[in-house]
N, C-alpha and C positions, 0 to 999 in steps of 0.2 A: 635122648636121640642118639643113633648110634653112625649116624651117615648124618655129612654134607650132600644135601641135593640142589641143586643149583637145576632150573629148566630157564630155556630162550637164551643163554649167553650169548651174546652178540657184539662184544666190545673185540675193535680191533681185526682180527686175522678169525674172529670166532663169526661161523654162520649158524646163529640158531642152536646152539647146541646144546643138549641136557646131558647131566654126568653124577653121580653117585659114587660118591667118596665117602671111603670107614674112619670115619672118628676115632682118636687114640693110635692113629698103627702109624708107621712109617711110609708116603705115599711117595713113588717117582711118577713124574709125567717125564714122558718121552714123544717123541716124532724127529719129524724131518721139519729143514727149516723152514720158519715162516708158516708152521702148521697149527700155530697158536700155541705153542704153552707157554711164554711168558704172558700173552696175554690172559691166559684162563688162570696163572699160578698170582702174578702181580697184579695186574690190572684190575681184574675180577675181585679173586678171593682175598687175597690182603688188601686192596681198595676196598671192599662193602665191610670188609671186621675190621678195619680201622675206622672209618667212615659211621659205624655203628656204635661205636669206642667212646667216639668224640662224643657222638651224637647224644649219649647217657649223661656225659659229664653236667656240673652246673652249667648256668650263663655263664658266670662270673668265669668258669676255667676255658669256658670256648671263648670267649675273647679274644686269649692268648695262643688261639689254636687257629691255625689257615682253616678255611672251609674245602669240603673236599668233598667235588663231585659224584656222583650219585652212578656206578657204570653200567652198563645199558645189556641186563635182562628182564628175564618175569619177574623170577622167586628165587630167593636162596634161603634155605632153612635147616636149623643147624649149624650156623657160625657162629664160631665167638670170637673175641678179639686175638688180633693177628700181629707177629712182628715179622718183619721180612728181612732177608741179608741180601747186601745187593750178588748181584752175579761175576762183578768182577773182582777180582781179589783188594779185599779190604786191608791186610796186613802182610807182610813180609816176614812173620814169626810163626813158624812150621810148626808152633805150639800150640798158633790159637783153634780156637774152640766156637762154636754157638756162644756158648755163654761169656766168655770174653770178649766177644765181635759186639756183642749187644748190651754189652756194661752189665749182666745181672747174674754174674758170676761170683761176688761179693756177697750178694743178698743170697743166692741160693747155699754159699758157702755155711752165712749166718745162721741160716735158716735149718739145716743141718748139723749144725753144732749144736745149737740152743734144745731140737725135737727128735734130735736123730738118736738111734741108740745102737751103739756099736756093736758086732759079733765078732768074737774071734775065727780068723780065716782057718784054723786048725780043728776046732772042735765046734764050729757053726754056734754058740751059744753066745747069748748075751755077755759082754764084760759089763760088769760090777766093780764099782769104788769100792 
């Protein structure tokens, strides 16, 4: 699937509204205040792919997990699990990142070390030990 479709969103400052967002790209919502986009970015989308998240896990792991309401459209199709940053500023270091904000800055590092395979910036080729 190459789109979030979401139809009826209704949570909040949202009246009814259906919207078609491209999977994979970079998405700004904008308006004027109070025109819903926190509720269509948070409430909504990062509510039902977390809320979906949980929802896969065992029992045993949801126990340990708050239950989390269920936000009020038709259909959303196309999600998958979501992390969010809040809106206000999280840190006072002009360094941070996505991935330090959200701890998985470690693991992506790892993760790159371990499968990644270097090119040199001069001649684009692979380096070799």
């Amino acid at each position: 699937m190459g789109f979030i479709t979401i139809r009826g969103a209704r949570e909040h400052n949202l009246k009814n509204i259906n919207v078609k967002i491209p999977r994979d790209k970079l998405i700004v919502i904008t308006g004027l205040s109070g025109s819903g986009k926190s509720s269509l970015a948070f409430d909504t989308i990062y509510a039902e792919g977390q809320r979906r998240y949980v929802e896969s896990l065992s029992a045993y792991a949801r126990q340990f997990l708050e239950l989390m309401q269920k936000p009020d459209f038709d259909t959303i199709e196309g999600l998958a699990p979501a992390i969010s940053i809040e809106q206000k500023t999280t840190s006072k270091n002009p360094r941070s990142t996505v991935a330090t904000v959200t701890e998985i800055y470690d693991y992506l590092r790892l993760l790159y070390a371990r499968i990644g395979i270097p090119y040199s910036p001069a001649t684009g080729k692979p380096i070799t030990a």
